[in-house]
C-alpha positions as CSV (number, residue, x, y, z in Angstrom):
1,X,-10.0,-21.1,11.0
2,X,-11.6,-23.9,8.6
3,X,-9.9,-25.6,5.7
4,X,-11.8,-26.5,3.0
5,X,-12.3,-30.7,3.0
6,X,-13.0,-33.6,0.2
7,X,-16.2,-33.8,2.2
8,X,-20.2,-34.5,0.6
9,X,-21.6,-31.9,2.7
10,X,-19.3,-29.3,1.6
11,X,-21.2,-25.9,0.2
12,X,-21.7,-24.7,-3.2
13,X,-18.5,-22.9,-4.3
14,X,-16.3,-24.3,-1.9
15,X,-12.9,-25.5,-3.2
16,X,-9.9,-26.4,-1.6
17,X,-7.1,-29.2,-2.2
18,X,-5.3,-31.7,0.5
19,X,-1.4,-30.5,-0.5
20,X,-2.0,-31.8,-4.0
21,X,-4.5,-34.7,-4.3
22,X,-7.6,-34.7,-6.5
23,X,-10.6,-33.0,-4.6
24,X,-14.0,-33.7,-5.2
25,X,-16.7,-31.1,-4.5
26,X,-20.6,-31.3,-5.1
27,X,-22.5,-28.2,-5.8
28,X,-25.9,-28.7,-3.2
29,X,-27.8,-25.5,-2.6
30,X,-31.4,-25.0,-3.5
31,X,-32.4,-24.4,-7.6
32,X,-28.9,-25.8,-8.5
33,X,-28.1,-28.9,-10.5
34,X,-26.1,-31.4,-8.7
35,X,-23.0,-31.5,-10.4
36,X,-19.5,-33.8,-9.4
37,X,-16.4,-31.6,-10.0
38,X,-12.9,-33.2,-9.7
39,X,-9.9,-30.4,-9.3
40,X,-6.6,-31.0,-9.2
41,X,-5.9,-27.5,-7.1
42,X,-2.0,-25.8,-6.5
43,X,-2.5,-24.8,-2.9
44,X,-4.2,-25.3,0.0
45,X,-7.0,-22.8,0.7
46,X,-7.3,-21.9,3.9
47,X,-10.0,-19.1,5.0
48,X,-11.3,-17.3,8.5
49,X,-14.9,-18.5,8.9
50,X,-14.9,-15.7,11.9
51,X,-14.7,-12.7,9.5
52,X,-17.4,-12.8,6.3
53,X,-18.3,-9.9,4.4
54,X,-21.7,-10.4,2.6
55,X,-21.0,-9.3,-1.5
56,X,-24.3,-7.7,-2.0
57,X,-23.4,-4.8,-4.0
58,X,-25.9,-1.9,-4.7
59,X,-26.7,-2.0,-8.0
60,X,-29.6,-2.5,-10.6
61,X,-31.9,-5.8,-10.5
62,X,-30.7,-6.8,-14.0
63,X,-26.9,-6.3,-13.2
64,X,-27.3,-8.6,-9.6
65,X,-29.2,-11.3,-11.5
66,X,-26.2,-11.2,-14.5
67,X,-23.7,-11.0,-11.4
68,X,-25.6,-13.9,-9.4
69,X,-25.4,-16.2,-12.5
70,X,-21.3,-15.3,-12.6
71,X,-21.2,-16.7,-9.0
72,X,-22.6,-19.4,-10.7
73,X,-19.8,-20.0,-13.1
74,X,-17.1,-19.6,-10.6
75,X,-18.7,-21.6,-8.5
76,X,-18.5,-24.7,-11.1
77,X,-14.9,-23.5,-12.1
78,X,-12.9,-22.5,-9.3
79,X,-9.9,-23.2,-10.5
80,X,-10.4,-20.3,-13.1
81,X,-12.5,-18.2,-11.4
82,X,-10.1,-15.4,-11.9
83,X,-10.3,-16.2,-15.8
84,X,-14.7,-16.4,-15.4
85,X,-14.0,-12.8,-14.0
86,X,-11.5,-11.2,-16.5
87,X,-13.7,-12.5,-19.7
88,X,-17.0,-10.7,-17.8
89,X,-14.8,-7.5,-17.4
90,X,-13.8,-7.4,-20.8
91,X,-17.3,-8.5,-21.8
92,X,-19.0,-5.7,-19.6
93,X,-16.6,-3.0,-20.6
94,X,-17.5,-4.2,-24.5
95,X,-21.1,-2.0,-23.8
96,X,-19.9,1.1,-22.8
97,X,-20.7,4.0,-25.4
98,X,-18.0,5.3,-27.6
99,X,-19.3,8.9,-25.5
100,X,-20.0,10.0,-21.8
101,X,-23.3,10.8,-22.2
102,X,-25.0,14.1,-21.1
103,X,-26.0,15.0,-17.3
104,X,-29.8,14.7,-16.4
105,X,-30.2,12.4,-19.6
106,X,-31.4,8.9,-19.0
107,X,-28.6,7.0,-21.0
108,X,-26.2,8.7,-18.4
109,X,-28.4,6.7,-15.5
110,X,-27.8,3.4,-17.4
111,X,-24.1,4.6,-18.1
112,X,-23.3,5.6,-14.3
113,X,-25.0,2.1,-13.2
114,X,-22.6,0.1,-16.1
115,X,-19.4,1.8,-14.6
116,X,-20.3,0.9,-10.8
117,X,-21.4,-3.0,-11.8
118,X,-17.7,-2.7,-13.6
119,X,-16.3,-1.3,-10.6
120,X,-18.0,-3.9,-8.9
121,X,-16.7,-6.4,-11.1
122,X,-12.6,-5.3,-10.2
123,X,-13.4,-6.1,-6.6
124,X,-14.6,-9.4,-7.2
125,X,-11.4,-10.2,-9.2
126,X,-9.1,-8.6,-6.8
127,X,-10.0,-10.4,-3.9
128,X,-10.3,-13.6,-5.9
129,X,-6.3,-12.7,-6.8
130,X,-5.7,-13.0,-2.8
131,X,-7.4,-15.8,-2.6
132,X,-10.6,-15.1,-0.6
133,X,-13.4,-17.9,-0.2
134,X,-16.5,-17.7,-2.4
135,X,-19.4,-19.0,-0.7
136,X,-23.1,-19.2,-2.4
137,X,-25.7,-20.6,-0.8
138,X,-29.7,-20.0,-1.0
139,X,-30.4,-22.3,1.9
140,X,-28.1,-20.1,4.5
141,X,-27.5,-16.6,3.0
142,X,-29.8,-14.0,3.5
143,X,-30.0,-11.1,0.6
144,X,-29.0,-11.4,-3.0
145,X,-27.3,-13.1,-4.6
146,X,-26.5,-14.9,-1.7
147,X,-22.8,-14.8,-1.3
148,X,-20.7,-14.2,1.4
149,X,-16.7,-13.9,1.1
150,X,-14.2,-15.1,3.4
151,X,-10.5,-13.3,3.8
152,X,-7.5,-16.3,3.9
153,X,-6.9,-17.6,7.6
154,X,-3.7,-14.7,8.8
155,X,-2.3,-17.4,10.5
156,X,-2.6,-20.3,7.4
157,X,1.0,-20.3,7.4
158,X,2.4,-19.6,10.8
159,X,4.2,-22.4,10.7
160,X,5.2,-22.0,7.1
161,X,7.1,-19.4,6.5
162,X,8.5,-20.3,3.3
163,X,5.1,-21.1,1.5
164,X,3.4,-17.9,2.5
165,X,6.0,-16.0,1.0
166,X,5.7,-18.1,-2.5
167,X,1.6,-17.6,-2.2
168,X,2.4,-13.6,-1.8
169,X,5.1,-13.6,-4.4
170,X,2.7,-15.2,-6.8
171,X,0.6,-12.5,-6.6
172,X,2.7,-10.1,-6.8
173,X,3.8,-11.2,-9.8
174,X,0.8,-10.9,-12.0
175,X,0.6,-7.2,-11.2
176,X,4.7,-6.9,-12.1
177,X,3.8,-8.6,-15.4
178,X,1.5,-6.2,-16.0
179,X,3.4,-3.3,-15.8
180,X,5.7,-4.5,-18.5
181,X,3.7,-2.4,-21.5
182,X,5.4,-2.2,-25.0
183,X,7.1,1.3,-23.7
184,X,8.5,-0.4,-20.7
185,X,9.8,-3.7,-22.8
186,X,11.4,-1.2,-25.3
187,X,12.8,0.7,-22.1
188,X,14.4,-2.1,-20.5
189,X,16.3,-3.1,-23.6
190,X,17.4,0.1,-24.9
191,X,19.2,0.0,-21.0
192,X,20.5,-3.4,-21.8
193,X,21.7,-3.1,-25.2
194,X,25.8,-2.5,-25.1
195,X,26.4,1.2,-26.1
196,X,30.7,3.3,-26.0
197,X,31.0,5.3,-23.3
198,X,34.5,6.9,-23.3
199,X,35.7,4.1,-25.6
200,X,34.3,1.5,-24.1
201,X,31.5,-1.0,-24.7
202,X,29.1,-0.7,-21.6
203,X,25.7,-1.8,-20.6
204,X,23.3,-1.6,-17.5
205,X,24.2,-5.1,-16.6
206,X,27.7,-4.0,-16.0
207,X,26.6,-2.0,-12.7
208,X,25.2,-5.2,-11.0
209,X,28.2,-7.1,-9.3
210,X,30.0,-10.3,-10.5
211,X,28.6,-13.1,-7.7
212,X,31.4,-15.3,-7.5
213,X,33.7,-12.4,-7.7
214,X,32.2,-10.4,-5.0
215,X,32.7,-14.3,-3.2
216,X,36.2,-14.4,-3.8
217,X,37.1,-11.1,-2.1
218,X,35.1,-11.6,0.6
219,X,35.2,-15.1,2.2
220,X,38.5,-14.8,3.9
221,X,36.7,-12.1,6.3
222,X,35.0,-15.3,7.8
223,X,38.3,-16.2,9.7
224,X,39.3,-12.8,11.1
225,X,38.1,-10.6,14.2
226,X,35.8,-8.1,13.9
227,X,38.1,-5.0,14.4
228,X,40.4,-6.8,11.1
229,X,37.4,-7.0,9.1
230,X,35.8,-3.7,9.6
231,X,39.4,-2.7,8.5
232,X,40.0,-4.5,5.9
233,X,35.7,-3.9,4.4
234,X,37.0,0.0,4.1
235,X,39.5,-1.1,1.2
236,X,37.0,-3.4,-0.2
237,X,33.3,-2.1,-0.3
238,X,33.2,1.9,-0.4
239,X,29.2,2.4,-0.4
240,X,28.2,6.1,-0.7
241,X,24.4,7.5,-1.6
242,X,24.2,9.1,-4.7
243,X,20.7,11.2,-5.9
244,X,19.3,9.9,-8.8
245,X,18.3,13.4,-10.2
246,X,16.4,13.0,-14.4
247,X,18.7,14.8,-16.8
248,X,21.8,14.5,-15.0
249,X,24.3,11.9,-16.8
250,X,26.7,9.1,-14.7
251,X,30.0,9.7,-15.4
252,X,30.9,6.1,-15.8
253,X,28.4,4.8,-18.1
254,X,26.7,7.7,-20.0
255,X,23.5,6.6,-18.4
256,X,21.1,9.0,-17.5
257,X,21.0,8.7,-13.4
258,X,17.3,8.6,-13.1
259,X,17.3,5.9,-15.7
260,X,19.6,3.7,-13.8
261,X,17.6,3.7,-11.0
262,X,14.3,3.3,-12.7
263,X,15.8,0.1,-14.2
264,X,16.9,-1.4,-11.1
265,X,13.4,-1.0,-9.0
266,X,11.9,-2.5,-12.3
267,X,14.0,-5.9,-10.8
268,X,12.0,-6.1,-7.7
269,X,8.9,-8.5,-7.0
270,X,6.7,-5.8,-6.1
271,X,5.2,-3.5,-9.3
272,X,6.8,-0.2,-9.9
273,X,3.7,2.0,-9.9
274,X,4.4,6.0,-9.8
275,X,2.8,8.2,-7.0
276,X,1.2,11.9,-6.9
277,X,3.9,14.0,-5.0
278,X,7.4,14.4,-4.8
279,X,9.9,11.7,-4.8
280,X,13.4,11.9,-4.3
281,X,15.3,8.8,-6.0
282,X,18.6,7.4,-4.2
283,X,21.6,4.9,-5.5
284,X,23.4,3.2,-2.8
285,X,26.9,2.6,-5.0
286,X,30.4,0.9,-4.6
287,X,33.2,3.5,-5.2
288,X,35.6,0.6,-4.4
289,X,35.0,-1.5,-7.8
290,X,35.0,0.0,-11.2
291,X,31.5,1.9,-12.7
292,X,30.4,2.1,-9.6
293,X,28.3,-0.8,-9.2
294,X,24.8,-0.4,-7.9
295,X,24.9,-1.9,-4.5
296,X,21.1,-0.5,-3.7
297,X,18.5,1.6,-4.2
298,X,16.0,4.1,-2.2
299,X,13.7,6.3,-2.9
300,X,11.9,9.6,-0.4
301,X,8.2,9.7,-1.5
302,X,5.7,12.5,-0.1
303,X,2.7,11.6,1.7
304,X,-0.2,11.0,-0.4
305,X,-1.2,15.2,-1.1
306,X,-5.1,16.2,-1.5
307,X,-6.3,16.2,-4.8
308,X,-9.0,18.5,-4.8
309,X,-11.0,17.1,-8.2
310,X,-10.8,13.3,-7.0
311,X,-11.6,14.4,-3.6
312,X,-15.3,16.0,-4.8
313,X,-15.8,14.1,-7.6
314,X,-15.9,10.5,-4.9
315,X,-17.4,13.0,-2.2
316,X,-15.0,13.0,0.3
317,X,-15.0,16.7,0.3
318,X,-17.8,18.5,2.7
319,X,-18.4,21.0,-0.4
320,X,-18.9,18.5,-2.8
321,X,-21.5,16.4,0.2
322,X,-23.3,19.6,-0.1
323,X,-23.3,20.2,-3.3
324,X,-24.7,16.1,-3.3
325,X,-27.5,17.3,-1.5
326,X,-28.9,19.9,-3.3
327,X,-32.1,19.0,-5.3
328,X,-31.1,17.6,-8.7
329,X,-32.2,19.9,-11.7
330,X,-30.8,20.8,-15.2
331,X,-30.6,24.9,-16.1
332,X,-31.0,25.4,-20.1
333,X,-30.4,28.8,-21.4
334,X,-33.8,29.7,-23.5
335,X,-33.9,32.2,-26.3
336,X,-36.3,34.9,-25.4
337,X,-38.1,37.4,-28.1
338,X,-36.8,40.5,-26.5
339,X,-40.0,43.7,-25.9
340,X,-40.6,45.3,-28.9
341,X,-39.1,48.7,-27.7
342,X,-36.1,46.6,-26.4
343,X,-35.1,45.3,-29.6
344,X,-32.3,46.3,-32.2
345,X,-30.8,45.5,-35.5
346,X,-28.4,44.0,-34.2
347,X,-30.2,42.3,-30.9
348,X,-33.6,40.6,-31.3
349,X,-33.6,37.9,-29.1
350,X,-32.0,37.2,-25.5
351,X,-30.9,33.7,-23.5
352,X,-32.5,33.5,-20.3
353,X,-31.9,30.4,-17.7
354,X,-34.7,28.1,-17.1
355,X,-34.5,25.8,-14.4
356,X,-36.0,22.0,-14.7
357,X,-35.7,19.8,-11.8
358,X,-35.2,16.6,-12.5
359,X,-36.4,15.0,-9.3
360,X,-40.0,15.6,-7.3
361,X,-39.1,17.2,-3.7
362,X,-40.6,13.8,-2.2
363,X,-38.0,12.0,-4.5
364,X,-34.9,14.7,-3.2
365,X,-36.4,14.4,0.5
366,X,-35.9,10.6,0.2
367,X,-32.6,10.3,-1.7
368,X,-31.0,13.2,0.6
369,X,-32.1,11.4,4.0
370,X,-30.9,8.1,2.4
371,X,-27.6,10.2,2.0
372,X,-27.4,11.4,5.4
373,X,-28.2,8.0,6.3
374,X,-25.0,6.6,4.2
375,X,-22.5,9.4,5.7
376,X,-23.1,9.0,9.3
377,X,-22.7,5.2,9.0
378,X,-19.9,5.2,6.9
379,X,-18.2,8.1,9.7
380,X,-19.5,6.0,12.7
381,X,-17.9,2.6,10.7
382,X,-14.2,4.8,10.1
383,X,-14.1,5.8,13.7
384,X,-15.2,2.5,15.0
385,X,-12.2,0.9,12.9
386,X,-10.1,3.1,13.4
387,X,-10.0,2.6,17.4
388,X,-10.0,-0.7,16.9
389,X,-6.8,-0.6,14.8
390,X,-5.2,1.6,17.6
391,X,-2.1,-0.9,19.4
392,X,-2.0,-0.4,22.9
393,X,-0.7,-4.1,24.5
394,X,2.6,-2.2,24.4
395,X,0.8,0.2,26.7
396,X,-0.3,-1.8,29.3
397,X,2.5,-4.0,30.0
398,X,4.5,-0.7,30.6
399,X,2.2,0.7,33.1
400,X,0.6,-1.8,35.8
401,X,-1.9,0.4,36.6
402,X,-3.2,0.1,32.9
403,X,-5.9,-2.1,31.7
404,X,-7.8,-3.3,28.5
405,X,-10.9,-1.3,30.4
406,X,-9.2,1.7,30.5
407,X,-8.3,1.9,26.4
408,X,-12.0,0.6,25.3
409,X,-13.9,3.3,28.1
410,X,-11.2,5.7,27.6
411,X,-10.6,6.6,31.4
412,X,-8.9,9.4,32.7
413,X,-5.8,6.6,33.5
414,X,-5.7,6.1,30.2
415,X,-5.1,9.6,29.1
416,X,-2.9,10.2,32.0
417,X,-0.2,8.1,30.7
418,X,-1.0,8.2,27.2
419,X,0.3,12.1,27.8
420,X,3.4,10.9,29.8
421,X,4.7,8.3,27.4
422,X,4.1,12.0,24.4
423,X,6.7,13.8,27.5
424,X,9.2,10.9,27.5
425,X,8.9,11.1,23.6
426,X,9.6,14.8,23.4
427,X,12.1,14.3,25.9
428,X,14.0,11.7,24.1
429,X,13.4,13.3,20.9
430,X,14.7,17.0,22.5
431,X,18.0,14.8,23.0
432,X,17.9,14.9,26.9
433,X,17.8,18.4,27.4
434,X,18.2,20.3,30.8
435,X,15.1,19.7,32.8
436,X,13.2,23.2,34.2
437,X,13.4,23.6,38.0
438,X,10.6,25.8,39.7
439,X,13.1,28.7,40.5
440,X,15.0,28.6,37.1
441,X,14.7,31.0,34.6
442,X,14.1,29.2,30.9
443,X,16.0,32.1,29.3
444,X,18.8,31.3,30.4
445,X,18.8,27.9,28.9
446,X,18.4,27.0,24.9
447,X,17.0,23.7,25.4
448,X,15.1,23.0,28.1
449,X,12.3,20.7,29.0
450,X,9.4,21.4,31.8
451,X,8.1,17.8,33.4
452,X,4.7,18.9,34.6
453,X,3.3,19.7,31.1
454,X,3.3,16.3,30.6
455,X,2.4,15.6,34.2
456,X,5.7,13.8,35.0
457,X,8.5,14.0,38.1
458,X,11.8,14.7,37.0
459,X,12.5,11.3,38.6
460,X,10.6,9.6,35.8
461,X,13.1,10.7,33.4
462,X,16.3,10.1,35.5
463,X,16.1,6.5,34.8
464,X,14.6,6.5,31.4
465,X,15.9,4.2,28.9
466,X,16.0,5.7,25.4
467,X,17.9,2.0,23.5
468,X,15.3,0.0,22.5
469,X,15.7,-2.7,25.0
470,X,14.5,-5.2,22.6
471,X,15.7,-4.8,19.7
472,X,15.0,-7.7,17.9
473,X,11.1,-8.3,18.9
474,X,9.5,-5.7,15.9
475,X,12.6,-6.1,13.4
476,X,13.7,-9.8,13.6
477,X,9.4,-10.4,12.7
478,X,9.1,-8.4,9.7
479,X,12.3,-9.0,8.2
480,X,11.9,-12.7,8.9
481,X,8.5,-12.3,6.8
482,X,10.4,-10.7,3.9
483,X,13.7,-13.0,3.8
484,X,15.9,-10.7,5.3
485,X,18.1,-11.1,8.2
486,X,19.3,-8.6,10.3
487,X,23.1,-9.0,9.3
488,X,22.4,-8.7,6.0
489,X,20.8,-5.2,6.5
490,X,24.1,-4.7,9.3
491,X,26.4,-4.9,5.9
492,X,24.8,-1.9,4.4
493,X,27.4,1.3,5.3
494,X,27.4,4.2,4.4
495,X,31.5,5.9,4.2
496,X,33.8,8.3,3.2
497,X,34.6,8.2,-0.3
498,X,35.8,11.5,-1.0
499,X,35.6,15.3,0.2
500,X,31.9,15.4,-1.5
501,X,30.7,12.6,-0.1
502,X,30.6,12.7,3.3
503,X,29.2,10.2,6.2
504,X,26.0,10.6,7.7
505,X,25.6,10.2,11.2
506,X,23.0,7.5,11.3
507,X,21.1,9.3,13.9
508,X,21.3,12.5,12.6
509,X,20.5,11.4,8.8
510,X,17.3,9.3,10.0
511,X,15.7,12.3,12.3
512,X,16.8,15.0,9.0
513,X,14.3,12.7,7.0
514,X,11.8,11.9,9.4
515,X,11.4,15.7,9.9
516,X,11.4,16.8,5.7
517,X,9.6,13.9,4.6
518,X,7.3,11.9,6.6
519,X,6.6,8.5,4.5
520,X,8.3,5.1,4.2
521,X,11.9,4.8,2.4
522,X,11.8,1.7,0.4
523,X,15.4,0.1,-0.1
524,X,16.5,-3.0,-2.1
525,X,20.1,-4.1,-2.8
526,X,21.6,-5.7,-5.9
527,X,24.0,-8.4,-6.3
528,X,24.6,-11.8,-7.6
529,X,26.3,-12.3,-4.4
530,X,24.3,-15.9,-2.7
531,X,22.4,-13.6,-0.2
532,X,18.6,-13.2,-0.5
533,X,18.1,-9.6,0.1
534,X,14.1,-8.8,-1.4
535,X,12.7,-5.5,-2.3
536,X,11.8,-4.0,1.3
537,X,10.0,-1.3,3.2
538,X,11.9,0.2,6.3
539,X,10.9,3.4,8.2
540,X,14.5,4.7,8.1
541,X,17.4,3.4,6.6
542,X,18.2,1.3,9.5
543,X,22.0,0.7,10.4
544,X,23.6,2.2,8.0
545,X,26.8,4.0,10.2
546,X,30.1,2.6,10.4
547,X,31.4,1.8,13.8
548,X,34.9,3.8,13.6
C-alpha cells in the first residue's frame, strides 16, 4: 500500500491530500516543464503499488500521441481530471460522421479506429470515477504513453468504515443523477403530484410511513419480553409480499402497482438501470396501517440470457471467431451483357458476383495468426483468473489432510473431498433422506441417498451439521459494509394477513426461488422510521419467518 505524500520526489501525476491540508506536487519526468501545483484535495488517495496495469491501449499513432498529451493535462489538473476527460469525450465524439460508413471503405477504417480511441476514452473516465492512481513517467515506464494505473488500496479504509462507505456512495451517486432524464423527472412528479382516489386526495408519498408515528407505536416494545412483543408486533406490523405486476391497479391509491415500485427503487443510492430477461417485481407492504404502506421492495431478475447479435458482433461466439478469420474481401454484383442468343426483350443484361479481396494472403496470414495469438492469451488469462478467484481457505480448515499444494497442483486429495463436501451438499439439500444400505432395494424408498457415489461412510453423515455453525462470520461482514445490522433485517416478517395471503415457510420459499430463478434478490425497505436500512443485495430473502 503507498499513500501519496507532499514530498519533492514525488512522480509526475501523482496527487494525494494529508486529510485536508494544501498539497504541493512537482511535475519531474523527462521533456516536461517543471511546474509547482498547490491542491487543496477532498480525500485521501490511497492506491496498491502491488497491482499496476500499464494503459497502453491498441490504437492508431495519432490517437496515442493526442491520448499521451491528455495524460498531460490530467496530470497538471488532478483535481478535475474527470472534467479533462468528459470535455475530450464530447470533443472526440464531435468527429464522428453524421453516417456509418460502408464495409471495405477506408473512411470506415478511420471510423472503426475513432469508436475504439472513444471507447478507450470511457475506461479512462471510469476508473478515474473510482479513484484509480494515474502515473506518467518517461524515465520509468516502458511503452507509450508511458502510464501505468494503480486500483485504490482494498484495505484504505479498514479501519474506517464510515468513510469508505461516503467514498462509495459518492460515486454512486453521479451515476443515480444521471439516470434522472427529462422522462424520469416528469415520472417522478406525476407520482408525487396529489390525485382522488375514491374521494380522497392521495399521493405516492402517502405509502412511505410517518417516522415519529411509526416511533410512537413501537417504543414501548423495548420494556417487554420477547414472547409479549412477538404478540403484540402481530396487531401492529402485518407485512405481506405483494407482485408488482404493470397494468394491474392498487386498490388503495389508484396507482398502477408496477409504478409504485418503480418509484420506490428510484429512492435508492444505487442507479435503477433495466436488465435483458425476465424480472419479477415484489412489494413488501403493511396491511396493519392504512394504504398499505410500502414497508420494502424486491425484485427476481433472470441470469444474464445470450444475446446472439452482441455475442458475434464482440466475437465471443466460435461462429463469428471463424467467420473473423476468413480472408477479408468485398463481393459486388456486376452487370453482365448476356450471349447474344441468350438475350430477350425483356432480359439483356445479367448481375453476376465478383469477388475483391481486400487484403494480400501475406496480410490475412499475418492478421489471422496475430488473432490466434489474441484468443489463446485471452482463454489462457480467463482460466488463469478464474482459478485464482476460486475460495478454498474454507476448504482446508475443514479437512486436515488438505493443503494450499493440493488446490494449486490439483491432487487427487483435492478432488477426493471436493466430491465429498458436493455428497454432504446433496445430502443436506435432499433433506436428510434415508441412506441406501448394500442389501436394500431403492424402490422401495422415494427418497433415498447412496454414500459411495460420493465416496463417503454413512458415518460421515451421522454427525453432520446442516445450521451454519457460524452464523455471523459471512453476514455480520457484508452487512456491516452496507449499514445494516442483522436485527434490522430480523424485523422483516412475512404473516398472515388474510386467506390469500398466506405465510411462506422461510425455508421452503428460499429453496422455491433458488430452484426457478437462479440470480440475486435485491431488497430495500422504506421508512422514516430513525433506522438506516440501504438498498441491499442478499442471495435469499434472509429471515423473513415468524417464530410462532
Amino acid at each position: 500500500m503507498r499513500e501519496v505524500t507532499d514530498t519533492p520526489e514525488m512522480e509526475i501525476g501523482s496527487w494525494a491530500t494529508t486529510r485536508g491540508r494544501s498539497v504541493t506536487l512537482f511535475t519531474l519526468a523527462e521533456g516536461y516543464t517543471t511546474q509547482r501545483v498547490s491542491l487543496q484535495m477532498m480525500n485521501d488517495l490511497v492506491y496498491d503499488e502491488n497491482s499496476p496495469s500499464y494503459f497502453q491501449p491498441n490504437l492508431s499513432d495519432g490517437y496515442l500521441d493526442e491520448l499521451d498529451r491528455l495524460f498531460d493535462r490530467i496530470c497538471k489538473s488532478p483535481n478535475d481530471r474527470e472534467k479533462v476527460i468528459e470535455t475530450k469525450i464530447e470533443e472526440v465524439e464531435g468527429r464522428l460522421p453524421d453516417h456509418e460508413p460502408a464495409k471495405g471503405s477506408q473512411q470506415r477504417e478511420e471510423y472503426i479506429e475513432l469508436q475504439k480511441y472513444i471507447g478507450v476514452l470511457r475506461v479512462l473516465h471510469d476508473i478515474a470515477e473510482v479513484r484509480y492512481h494515474i502515473k506518467k513517467d518517461p524515465d520509468e515506464i516502458e511503452g507509450y504513453p508511458p502510464v501505468v494505473v494503480y486500483p485504490p488500496d482494498p484495505d484504505r479504509f479498514s479501519d474506517n468504515p464510515d468513510k469508505y462507505k461516503q467514498i462509495e456512495q459518492r460515486i454512486l451517486e453521479k451515476e443515480r443523477r444521471a439516470q434522472f432524464d427529462k422522462s424520469t423527472r416528469e415520472f417522478i412528479r406525476t407520482m408525487e403530484n396529489p390525485s382522488r382516489h375514491k374521494g380522497r386526495r392521495i399521493d405516492v408519498t402517502d405509502l412511505i410511513v410517518d417516522g415519529e408515528e411509526f416511533y410512537q407505536d413501537l417504543h414501548h416494545l423495548q420494556d417487554l419480553e420477547r414472547d409479549e412483543i412477538t404478540e403484540e408486533l402481530d396487531d401492529l406490523i402485518q407485512p405481506y409480499v405483494q407482485v408488482a405486476e404493470s397494468g394491474v391497479t392498487d386498490p388503495h391509491t389508484g396507482y398502477d402497482l408496477h409504478d409504485i415500485w418503480r418509484y420506490f427503487r428510484y429512492t435508492w443510492r444505487t442507479p435503477y438501470n433495466t436488465v435483458p430477461g425476465r424480472n419479477i417485481n415484489f412489494l413488501i407492504r403493511d396491511a396493519a396501517r392504512e394504504l398499505h404502506p410500502v414497508m420494502g421492495i424486491a425484485s427476481i431478475a433472470s441470469s444474464m440470457m445470450n444475446l446472439k447479435r452482441r455475442d458475434q458482433y464482440l466475437g465471443w461466439r466460435l461462429d463469428s471467431v471463424e467467420e473473423g478469420l476468413k480472408r477479408e474481401k468485398q463481393v459486388n454484383m456486376v452487370e453482365h451483357q448476356l450471349p447474344k442468343e441468350e438475350r430477350t426483350p425483356d432480359q439483356q443484361t445479367v448481375e453476376k458476383p465478383v469477388t475483391n479481396y481486400l487484403e494480400t494472403e501475406q496480410e490475412w496470414e499475418e492478421r489471422s495468426k496475430k488473432h490466434c495469438q489474441f484468443i489463446r492469451s485471452a482463454v489462457e488469462n480467463s482460466i488463469e483468473e478464474s482459478i485464482q478467484n476460486i475460495r478454498h481457505d474454507d476448504f482446508l480448515t475443514r479437512f486436515d489432510d488438505l493443503t494450499e499444494r493440493d488446490f494449486k497442483k490439483a491432487t487427487e486429495t483435492a478432488f477426493t473431498r471436493l466430491k465429498q463436501l458436493e455428497g454432504m451438499g446433496t445430502y443436506v439439500f435432499k433433506g436428510k433422506p434415508h441412506i441406501l444400505q448394500e442389501d436394500e432395494d431403492s424402490e422401495n424408498f422415494e427418497n433415498v441417498f447412496d454414500p459411495s457415489e460420493f465416496e463417503l461412510r454413512e458415518s460421515d453423515l451421522r454427525d453432520l451439521d446442516i445450521e451454519d455453525t457460524d452464523p455471523d462470520s459471512y453476514d455480520k461482514t457484508t452487512l456491516d459494509t452496507i449499514g445494516v445490522s442483522k436485527s434490522d433485517l430480523e424485523a422483516l416478517v412475512l404473516a398472515d394477513v388474510d386467506e390469500e395471503r398466506r405465510e411462506y415457510d422461510h425455508q421452503e420459499f428460499e429453496q422455491r426461488l433458488q430452484q426457478a430463478f437462479p440470480s440475486d434478490i435485491e431488497l430495500d425497505t422504506f421508512s422514516e422510521v430513525p433506522i438506516d436500512l440501504e438498498a441491499t443485495k442478499l442471495d435469499s430473502f434472509g429471515p423473513l419467518e415468524r417464530k410462532r
